[in-house]
PDB file of N, CA, C and O in Angstrom:
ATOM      1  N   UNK A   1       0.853  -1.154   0.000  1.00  0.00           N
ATOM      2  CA  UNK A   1       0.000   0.000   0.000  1.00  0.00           C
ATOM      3  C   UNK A   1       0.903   1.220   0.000  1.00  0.00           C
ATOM      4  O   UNK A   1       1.941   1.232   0.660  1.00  0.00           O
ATOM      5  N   UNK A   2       0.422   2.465  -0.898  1.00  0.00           N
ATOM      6  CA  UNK A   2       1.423   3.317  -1.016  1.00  0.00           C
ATOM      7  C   UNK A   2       0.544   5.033  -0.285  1.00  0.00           C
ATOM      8  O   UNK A   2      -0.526   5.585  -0.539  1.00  0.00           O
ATOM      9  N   UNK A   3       1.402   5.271   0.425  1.00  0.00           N
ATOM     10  CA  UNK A   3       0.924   6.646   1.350  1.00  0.00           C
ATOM     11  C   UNK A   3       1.670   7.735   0.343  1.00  0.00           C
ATOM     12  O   UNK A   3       2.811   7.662  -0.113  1.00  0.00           O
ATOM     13  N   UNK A   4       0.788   8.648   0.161  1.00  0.00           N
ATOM     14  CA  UNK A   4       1.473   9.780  -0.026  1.00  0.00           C
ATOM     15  C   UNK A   4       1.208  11.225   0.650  1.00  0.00           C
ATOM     16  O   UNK A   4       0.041  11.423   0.990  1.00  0.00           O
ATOM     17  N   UNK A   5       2.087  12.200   0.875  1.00  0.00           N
ATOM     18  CA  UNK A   5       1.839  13.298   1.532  1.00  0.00           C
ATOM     19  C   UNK A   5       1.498  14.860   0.461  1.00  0.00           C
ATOM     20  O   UNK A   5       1.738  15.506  -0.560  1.00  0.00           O
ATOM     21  N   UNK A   6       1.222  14.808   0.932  1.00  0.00           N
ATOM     22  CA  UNK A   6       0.968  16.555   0.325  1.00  0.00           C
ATOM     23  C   UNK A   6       1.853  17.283   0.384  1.00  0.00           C
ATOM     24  O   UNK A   6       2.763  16.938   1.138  1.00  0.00           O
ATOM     25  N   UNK A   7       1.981  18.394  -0.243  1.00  0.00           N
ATOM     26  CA  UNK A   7       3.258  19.352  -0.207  1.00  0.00           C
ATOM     27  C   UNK A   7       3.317  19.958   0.953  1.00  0.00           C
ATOM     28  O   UNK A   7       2.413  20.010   1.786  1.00  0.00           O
ATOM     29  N   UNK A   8       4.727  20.577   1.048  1.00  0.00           N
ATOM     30  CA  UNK A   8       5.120  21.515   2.386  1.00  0.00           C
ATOM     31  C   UNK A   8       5.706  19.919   3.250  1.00  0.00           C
ATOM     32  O   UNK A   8       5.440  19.420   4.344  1.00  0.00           O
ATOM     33  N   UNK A   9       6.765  19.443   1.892  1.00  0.00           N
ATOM     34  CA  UNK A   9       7.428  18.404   2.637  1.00  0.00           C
ATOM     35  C   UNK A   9       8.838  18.500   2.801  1.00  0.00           C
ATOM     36  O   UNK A   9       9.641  17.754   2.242  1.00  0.00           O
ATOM     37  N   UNK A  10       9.236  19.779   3.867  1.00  0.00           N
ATOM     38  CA  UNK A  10      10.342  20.102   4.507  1.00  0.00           C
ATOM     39  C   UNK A  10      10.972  19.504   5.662  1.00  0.00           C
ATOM     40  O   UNK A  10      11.955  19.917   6.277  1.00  0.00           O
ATOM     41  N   UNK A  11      10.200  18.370   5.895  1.00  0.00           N
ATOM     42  CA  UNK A  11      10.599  17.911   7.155  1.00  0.00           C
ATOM     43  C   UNK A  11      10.656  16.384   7.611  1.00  0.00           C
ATOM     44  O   UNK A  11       9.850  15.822   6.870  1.00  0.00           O
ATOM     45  N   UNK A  12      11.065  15.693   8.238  1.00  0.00           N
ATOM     46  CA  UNK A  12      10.758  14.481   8.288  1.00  0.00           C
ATOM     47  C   UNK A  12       9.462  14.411   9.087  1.00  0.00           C
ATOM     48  O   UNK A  12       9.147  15.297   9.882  1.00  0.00           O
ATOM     49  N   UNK A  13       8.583  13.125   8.806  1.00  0.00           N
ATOM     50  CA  UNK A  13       7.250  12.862   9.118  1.00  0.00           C
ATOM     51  C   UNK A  13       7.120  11.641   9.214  1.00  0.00           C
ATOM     52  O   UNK A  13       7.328  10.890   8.261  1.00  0.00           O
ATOM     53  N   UNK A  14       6.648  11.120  10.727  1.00  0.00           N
ATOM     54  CA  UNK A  14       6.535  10.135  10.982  1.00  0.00           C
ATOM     55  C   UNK A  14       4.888   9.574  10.966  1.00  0.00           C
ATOM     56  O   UNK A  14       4.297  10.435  11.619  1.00  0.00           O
ATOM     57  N   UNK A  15       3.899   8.561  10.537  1.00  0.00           N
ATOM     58  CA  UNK A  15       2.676   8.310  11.087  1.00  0.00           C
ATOM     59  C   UNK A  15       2.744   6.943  11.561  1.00  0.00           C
ATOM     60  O   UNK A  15       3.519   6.128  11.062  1.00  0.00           O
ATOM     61  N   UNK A  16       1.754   6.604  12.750  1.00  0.00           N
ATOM     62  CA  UNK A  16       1.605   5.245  13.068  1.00  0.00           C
ATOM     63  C   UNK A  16       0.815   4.533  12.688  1.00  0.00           C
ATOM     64  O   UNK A  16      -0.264   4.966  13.095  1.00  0.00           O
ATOM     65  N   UNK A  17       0.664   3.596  12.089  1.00  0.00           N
ATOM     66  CA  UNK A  17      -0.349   2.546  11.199  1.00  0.00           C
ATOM     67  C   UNK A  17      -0.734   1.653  12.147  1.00  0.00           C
ATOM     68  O   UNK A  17      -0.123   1.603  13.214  1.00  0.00           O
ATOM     69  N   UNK A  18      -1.933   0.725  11.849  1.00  0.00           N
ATOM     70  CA  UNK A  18      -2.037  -0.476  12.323  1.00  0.00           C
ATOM     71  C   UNK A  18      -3.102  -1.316  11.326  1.00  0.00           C
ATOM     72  O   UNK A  18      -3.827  -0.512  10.740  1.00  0.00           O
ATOM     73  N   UNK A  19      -3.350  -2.503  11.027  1.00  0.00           N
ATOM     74  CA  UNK A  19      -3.944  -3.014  10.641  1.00  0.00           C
ATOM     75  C   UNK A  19      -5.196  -3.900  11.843  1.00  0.00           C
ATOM     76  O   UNK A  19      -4.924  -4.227  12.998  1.00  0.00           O
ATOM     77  N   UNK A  20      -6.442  -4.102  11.188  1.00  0.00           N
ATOM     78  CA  UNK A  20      -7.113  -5.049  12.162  1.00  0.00           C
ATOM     79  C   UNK A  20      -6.966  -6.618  11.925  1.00  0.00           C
ATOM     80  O   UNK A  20      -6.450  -7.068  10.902  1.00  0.00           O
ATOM     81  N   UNK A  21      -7.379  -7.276  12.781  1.00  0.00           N
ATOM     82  CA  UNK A  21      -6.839  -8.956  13.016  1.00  0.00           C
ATOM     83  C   UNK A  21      -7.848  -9.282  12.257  1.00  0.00           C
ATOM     84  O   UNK A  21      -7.542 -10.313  11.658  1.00  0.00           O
ATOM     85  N   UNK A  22      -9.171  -8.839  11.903  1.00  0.00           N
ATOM     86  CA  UNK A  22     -10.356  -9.636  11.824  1.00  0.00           C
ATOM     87  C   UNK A  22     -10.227 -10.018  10.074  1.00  0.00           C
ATOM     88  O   UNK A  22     -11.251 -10.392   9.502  1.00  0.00           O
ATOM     89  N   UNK A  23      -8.969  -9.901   9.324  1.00  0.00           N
ATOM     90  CA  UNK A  23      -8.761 -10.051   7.933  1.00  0.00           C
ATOM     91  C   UNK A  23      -8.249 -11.501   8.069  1.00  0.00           C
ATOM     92  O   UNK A  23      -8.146 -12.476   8.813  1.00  0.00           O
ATOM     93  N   UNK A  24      -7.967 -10.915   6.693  1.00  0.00           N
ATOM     94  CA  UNK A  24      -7.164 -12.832   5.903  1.00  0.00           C
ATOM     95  C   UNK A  24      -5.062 -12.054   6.069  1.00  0.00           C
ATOM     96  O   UNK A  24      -3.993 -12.637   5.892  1.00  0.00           O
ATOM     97  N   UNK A  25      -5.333 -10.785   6.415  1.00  0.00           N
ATOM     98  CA  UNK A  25      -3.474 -10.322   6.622  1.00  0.00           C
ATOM     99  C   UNK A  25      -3.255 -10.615   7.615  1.00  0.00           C
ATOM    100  O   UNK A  25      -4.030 -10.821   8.550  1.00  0.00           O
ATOM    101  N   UNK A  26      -1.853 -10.699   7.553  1.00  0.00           N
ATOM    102  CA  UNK A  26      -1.258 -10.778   9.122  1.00  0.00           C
ATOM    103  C   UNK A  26      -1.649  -9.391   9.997  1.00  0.00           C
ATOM    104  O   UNK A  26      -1.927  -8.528   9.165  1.00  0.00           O
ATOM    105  N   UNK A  27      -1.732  -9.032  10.910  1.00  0.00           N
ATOM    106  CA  UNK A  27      -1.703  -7.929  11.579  1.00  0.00           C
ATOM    107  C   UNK A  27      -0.122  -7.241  11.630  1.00  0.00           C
ATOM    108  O   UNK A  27       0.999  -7.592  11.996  1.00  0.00           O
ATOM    109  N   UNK A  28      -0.713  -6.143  11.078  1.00  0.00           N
ATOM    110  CA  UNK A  28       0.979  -5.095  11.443  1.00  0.00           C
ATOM    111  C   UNK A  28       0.587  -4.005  12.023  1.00  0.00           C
ATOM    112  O   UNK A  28      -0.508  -3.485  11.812  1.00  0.00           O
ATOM    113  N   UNK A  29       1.627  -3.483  12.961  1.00  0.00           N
ATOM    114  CA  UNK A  29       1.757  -2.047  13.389  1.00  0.00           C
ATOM    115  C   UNK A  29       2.989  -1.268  13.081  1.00  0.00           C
ATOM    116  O   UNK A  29       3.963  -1.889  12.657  1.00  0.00           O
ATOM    117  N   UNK A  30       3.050  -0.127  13.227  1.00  0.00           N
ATOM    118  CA  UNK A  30       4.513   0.505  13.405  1.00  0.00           C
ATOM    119  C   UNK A  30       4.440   2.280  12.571  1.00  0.00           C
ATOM    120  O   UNK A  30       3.568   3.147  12.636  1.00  0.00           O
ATOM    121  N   UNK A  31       5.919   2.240  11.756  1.00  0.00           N
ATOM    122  CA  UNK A  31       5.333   3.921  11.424  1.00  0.00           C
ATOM    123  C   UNK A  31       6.490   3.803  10.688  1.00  0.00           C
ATOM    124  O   UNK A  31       7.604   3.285  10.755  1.00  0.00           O
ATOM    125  N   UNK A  32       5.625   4.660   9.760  1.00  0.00           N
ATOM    126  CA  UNK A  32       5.976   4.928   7.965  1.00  0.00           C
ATOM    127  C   UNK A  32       6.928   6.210   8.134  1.00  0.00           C
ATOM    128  O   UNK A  32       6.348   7.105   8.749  1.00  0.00           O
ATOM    129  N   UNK A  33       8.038   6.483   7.807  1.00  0.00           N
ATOM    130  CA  UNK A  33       8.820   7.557   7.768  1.00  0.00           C
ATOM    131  C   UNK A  33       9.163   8.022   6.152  1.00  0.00           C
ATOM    132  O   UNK A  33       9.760   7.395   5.278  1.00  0.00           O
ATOM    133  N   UNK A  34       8.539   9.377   6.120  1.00  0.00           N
ATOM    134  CA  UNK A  34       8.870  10.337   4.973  1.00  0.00           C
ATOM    135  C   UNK A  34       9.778  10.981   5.239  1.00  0.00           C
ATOM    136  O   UNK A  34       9.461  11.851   6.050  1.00  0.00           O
ATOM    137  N   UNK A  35      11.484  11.025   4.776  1.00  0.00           N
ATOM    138  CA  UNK A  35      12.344  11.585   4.837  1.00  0.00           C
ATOM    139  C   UNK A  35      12.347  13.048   4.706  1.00  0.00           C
ATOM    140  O   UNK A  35      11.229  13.522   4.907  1.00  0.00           O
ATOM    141  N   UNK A  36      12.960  13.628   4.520  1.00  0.00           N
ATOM    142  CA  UNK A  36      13.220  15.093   3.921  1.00  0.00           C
ATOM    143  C   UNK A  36      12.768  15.232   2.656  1.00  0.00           C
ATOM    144  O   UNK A  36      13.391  14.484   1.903  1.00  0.00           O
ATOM    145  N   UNK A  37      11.926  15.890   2.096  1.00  0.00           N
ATOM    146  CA  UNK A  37      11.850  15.849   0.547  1.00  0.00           C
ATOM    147  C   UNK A  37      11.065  14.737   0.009  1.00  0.00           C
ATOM    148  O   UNK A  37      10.881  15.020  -1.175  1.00  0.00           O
ATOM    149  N   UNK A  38      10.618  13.835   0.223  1.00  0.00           N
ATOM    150  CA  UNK A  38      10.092  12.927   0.083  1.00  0.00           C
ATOM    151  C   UNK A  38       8.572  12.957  -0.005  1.00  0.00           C
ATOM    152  O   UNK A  38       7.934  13.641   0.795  1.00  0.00           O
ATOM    153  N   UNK A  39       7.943  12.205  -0.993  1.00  0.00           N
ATOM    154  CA  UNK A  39       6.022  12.312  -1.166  1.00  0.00           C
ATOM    155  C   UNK A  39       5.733  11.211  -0.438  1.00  0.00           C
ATOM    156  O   UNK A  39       5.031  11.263   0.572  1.00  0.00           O
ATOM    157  N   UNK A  40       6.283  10.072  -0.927  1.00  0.00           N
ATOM    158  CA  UNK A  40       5.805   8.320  -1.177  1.00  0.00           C
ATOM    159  C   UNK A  40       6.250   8.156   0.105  1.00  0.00           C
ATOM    160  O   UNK A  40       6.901   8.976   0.753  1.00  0.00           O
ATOM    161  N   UNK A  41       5.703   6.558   0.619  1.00  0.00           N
ATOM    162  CA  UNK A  41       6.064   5.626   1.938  1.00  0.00           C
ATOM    163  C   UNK A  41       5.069   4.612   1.207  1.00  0.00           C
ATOM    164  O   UNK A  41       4.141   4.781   0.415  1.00  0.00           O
ATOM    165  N   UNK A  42       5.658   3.466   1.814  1.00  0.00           N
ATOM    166  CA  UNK A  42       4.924   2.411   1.543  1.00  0.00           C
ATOM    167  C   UNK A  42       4.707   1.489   2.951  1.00  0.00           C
ATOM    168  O   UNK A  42       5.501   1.522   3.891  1.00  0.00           O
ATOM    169  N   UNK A  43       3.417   0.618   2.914  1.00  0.00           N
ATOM    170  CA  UNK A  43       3.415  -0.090   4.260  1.00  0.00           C
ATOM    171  C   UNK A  43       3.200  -1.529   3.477  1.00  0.00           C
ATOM    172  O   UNK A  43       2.122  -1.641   2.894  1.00  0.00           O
ATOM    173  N   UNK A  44       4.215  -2.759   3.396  1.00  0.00           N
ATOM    174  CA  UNK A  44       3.893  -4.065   3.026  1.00  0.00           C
ATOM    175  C   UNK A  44       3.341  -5.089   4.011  1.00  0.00           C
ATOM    176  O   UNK A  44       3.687  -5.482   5.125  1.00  0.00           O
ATOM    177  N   UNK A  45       2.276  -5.388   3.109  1.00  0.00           N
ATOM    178  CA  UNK A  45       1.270  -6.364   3.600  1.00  0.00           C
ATOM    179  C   UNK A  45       1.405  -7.876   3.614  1.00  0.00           C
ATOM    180  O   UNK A  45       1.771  -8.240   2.497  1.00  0.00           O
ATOM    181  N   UNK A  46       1.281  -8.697   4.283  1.00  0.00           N
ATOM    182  CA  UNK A  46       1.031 -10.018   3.567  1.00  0.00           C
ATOM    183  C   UNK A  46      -0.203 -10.918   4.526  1.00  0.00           C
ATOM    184  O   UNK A  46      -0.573 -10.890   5.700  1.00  0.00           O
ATOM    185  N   UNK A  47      -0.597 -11.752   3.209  1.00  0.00           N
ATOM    186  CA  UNK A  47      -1.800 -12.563   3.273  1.00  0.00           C
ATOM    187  C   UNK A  47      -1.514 -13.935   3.863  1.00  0.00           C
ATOM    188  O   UNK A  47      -0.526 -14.650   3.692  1.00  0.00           O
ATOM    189  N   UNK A  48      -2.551 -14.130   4.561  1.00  0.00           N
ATOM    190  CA  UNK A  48      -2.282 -15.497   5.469  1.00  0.00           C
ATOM    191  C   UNK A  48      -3.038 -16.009   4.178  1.00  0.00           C
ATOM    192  O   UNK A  48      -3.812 -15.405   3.434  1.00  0.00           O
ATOM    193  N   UNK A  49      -2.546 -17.388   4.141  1.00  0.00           N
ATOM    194  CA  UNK A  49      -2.750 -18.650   3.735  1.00  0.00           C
ATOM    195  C   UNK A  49      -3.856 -19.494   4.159  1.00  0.00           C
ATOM    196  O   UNK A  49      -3.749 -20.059   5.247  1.00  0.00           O
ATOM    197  N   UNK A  50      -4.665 -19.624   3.618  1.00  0.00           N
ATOM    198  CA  UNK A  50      -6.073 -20.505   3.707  1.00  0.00           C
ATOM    199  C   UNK A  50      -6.493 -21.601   2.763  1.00  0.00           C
ATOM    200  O   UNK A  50      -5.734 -21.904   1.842  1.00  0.00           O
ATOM    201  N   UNK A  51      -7.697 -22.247   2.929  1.00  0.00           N
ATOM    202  CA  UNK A  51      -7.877 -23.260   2.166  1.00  0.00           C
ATOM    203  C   UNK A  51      -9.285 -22.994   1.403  1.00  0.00           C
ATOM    204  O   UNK A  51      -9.740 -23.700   0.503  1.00  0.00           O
ATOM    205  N   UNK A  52     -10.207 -21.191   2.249  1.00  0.00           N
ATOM    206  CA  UNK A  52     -11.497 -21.011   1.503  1.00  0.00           C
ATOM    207  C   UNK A  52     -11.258 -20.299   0.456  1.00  0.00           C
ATOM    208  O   UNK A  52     -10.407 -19.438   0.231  1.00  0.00           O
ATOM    209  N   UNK A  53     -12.144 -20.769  -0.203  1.00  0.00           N
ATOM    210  CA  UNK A  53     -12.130 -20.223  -1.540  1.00  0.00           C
ATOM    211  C   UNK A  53     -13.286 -18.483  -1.348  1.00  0.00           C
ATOM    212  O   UNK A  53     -14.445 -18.333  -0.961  1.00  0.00           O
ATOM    213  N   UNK A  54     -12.398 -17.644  -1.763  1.00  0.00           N
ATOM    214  CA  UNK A  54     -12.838 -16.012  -1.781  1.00  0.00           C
ATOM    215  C   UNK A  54     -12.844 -15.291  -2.730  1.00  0.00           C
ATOM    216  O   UNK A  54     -12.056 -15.319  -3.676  1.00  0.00           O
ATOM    217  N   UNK A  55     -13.879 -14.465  -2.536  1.00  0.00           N
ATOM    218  CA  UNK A  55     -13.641 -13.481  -3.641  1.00  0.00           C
ATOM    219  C   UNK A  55     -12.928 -12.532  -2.730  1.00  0.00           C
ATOM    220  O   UNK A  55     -12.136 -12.630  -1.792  1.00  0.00           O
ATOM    221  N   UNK A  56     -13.750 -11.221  -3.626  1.00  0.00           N
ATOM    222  CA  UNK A  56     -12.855  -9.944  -2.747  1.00  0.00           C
ATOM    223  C   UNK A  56     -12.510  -9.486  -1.453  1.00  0.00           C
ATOM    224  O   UNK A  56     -13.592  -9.499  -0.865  1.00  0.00           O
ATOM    225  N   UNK A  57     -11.777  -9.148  -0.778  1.00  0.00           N
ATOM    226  CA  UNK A  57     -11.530  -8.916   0.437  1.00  0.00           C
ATOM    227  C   UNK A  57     -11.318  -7.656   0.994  1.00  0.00           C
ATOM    228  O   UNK A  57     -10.277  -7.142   0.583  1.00  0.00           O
ATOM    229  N   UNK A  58     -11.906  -7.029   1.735  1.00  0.00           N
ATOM    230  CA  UNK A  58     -12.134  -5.651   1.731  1.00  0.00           C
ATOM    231  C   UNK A  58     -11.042  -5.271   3.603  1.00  0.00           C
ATOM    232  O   UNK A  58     -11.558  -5.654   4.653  1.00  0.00           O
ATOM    233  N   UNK A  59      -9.844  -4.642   3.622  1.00  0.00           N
ATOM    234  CA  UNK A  59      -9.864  -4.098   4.718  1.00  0.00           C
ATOM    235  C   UNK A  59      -9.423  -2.681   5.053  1.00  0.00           C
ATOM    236  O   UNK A  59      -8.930  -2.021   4.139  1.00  0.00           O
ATOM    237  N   UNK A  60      -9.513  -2.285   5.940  1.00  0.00           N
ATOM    238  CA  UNK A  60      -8.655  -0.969   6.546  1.00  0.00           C
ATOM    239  C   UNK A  60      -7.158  -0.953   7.085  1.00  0.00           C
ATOM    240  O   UNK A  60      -6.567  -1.808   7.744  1.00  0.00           O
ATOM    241  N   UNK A  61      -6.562   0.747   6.425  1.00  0.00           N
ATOM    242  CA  UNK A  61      -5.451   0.978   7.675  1.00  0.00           C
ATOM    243  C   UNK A  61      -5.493   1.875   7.926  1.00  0.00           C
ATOM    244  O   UNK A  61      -5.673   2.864   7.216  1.00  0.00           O
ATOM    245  N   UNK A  62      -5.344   1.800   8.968  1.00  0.00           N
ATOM    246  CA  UNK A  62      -5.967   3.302  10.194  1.00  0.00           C
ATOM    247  C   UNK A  62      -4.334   3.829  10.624  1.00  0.00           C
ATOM    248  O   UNK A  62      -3.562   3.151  11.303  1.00  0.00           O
ATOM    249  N   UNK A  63      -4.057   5.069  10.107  1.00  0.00           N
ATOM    250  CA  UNK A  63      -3.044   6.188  10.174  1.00  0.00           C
ATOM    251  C   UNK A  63      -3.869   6.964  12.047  1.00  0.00           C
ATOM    252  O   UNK A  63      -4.895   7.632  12.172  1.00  0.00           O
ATOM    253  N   UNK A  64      -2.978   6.535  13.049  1.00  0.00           N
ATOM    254  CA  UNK A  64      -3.343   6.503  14.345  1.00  0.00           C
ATOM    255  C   UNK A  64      -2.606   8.293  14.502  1.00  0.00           C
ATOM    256  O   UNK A  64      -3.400   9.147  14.894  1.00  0.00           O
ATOM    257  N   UNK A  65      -1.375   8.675  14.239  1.00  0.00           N
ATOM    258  CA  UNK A  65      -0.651   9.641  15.106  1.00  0.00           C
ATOM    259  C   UNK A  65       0.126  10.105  14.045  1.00  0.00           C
ATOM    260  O   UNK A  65       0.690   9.209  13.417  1.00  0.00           O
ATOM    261  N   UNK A  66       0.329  11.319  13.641  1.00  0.00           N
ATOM    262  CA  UNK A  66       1.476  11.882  12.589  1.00  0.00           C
ATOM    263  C   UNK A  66       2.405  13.006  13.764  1.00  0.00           C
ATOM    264  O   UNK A  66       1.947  13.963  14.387  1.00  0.00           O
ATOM    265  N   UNK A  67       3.670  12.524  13.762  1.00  0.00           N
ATOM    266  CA  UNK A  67       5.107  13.291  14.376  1.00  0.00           C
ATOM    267  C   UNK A  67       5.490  14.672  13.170  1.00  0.00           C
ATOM    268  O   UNK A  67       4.749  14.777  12.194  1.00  0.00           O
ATOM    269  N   UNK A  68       6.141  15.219  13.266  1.00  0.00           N
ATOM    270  CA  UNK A  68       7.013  15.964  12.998  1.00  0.00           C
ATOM    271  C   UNK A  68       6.006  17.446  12.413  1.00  0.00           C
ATOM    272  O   UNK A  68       6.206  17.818  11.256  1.00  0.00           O
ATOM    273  N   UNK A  69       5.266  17.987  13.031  1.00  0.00           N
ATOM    274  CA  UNK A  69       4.634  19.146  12.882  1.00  0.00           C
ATOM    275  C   UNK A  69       3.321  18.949  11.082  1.00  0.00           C
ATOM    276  O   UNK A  69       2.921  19.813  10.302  1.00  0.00           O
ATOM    277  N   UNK A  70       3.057  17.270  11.132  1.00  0.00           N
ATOM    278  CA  UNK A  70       2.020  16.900  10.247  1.00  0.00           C
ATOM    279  C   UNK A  70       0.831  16.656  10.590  1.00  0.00           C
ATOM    280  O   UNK A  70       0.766  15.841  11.511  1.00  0.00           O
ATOM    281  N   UNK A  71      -0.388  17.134  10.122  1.00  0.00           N
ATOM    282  CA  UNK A  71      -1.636  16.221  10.659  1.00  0.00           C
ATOM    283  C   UNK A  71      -2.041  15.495   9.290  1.00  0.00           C
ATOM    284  O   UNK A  71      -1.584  15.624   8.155  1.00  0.00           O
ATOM    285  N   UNK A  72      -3.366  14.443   9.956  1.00  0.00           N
ATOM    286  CA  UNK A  72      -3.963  13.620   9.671  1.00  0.00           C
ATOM    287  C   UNK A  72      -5.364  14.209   8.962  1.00  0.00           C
ATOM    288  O   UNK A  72      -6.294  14.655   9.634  1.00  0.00           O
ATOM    289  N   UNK A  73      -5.368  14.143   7.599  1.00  0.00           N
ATOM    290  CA  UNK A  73      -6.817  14.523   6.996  1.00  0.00           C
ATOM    291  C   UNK A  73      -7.889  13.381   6.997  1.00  0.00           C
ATOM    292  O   UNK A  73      -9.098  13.450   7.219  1.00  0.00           O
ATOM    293  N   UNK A  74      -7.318  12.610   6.773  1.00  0.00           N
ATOM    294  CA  UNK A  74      -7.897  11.202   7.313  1.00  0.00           C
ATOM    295  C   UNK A  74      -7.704  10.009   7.894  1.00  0.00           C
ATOM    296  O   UNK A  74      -7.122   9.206   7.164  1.00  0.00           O
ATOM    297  N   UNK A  75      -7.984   9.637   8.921  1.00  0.00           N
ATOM    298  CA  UNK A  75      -7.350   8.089   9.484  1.00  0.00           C
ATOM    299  C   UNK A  75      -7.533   6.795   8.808  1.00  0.00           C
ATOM    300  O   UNK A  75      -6.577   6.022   8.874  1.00  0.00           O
ATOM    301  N   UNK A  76      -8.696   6.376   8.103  1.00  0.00           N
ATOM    302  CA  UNK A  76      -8.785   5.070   7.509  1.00  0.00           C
ATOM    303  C   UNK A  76      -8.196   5.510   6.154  1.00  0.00           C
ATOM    304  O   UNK A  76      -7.937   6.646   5.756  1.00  0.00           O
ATOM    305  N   UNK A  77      -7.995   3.857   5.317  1.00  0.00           N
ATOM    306  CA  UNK A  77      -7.440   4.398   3.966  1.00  0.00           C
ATOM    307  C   UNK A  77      -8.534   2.664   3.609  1.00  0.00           C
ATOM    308  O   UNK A  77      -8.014   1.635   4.041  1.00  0.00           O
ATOM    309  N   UNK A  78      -9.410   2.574   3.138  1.00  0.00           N
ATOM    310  CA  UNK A  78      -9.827   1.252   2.768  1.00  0.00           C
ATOM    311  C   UNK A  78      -8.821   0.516   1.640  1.00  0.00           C
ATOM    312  O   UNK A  78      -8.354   1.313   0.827  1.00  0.00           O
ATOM    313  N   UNK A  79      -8.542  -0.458   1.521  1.00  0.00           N
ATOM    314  CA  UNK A  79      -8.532  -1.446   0.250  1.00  0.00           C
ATOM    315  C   UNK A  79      -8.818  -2.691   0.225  1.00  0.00           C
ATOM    316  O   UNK A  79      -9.301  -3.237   1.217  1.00  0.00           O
ATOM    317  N   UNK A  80      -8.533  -3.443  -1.067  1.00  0.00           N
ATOM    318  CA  UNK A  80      -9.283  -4.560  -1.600  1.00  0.00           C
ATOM    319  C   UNK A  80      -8.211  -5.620  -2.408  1.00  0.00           C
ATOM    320  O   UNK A  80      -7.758  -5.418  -3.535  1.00  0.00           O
ATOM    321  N   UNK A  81      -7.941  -6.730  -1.593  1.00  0.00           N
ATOM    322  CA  UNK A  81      -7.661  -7.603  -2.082  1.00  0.00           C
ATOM    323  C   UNK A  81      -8.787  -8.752  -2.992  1.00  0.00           C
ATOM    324  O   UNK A  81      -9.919  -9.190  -2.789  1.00  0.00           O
ATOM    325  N   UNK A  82      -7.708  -8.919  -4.095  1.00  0.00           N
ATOM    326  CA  UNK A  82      -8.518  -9.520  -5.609  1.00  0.00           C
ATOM    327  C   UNK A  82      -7.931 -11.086  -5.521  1.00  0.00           C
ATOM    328  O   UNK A  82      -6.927 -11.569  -4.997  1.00  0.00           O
ATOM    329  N   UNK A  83      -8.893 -11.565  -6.183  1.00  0.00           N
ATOM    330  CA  UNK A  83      -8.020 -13.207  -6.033  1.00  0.00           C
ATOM    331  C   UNK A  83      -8.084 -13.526  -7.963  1.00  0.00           C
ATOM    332  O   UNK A  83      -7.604 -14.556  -8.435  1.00  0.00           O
TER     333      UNK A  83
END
């Protein structure tokens, strides 16, 4: 999944992510760091292993706390795993 920031990116910027358990992903937490100068961050996901057969899979990641003089326009970011 790819985060991007908005301009007035003079600074380093930290946010804290988390994923929920109630998916087919592993659960992750932690925090995405935008360097100096920087738009992009990425948070990698991975899919637990099952035996049901699915279609689409719908979850959230919830952007909890932004560091370095950034806020949060929105906390959830939905997406959709395809099989």
């Amino acid at each position: 999944m790819q985060l991007n920031r908005l301009p007035h990116y003079f600074s380093e910027i930290q946010e804290l992510y988390e994923t929920p358990a109630r998916t087919d992903l592993t659960t992750i937490s932690g925090y995405i760091t935008y360097l100096e100068g920087l738009r992009e961050g990425r948070i990698d996901l991975s899919s637990l292993q099952d035996t049901e057969e699915e279609g689409e899979e719908v979850f959230t990641v919830r952007l909890i706390q932004a560091k370095g003089g950034a806020t949060l326009s929105g906390v959830d970011a939905v997406a959709t795993i395809t099989s």
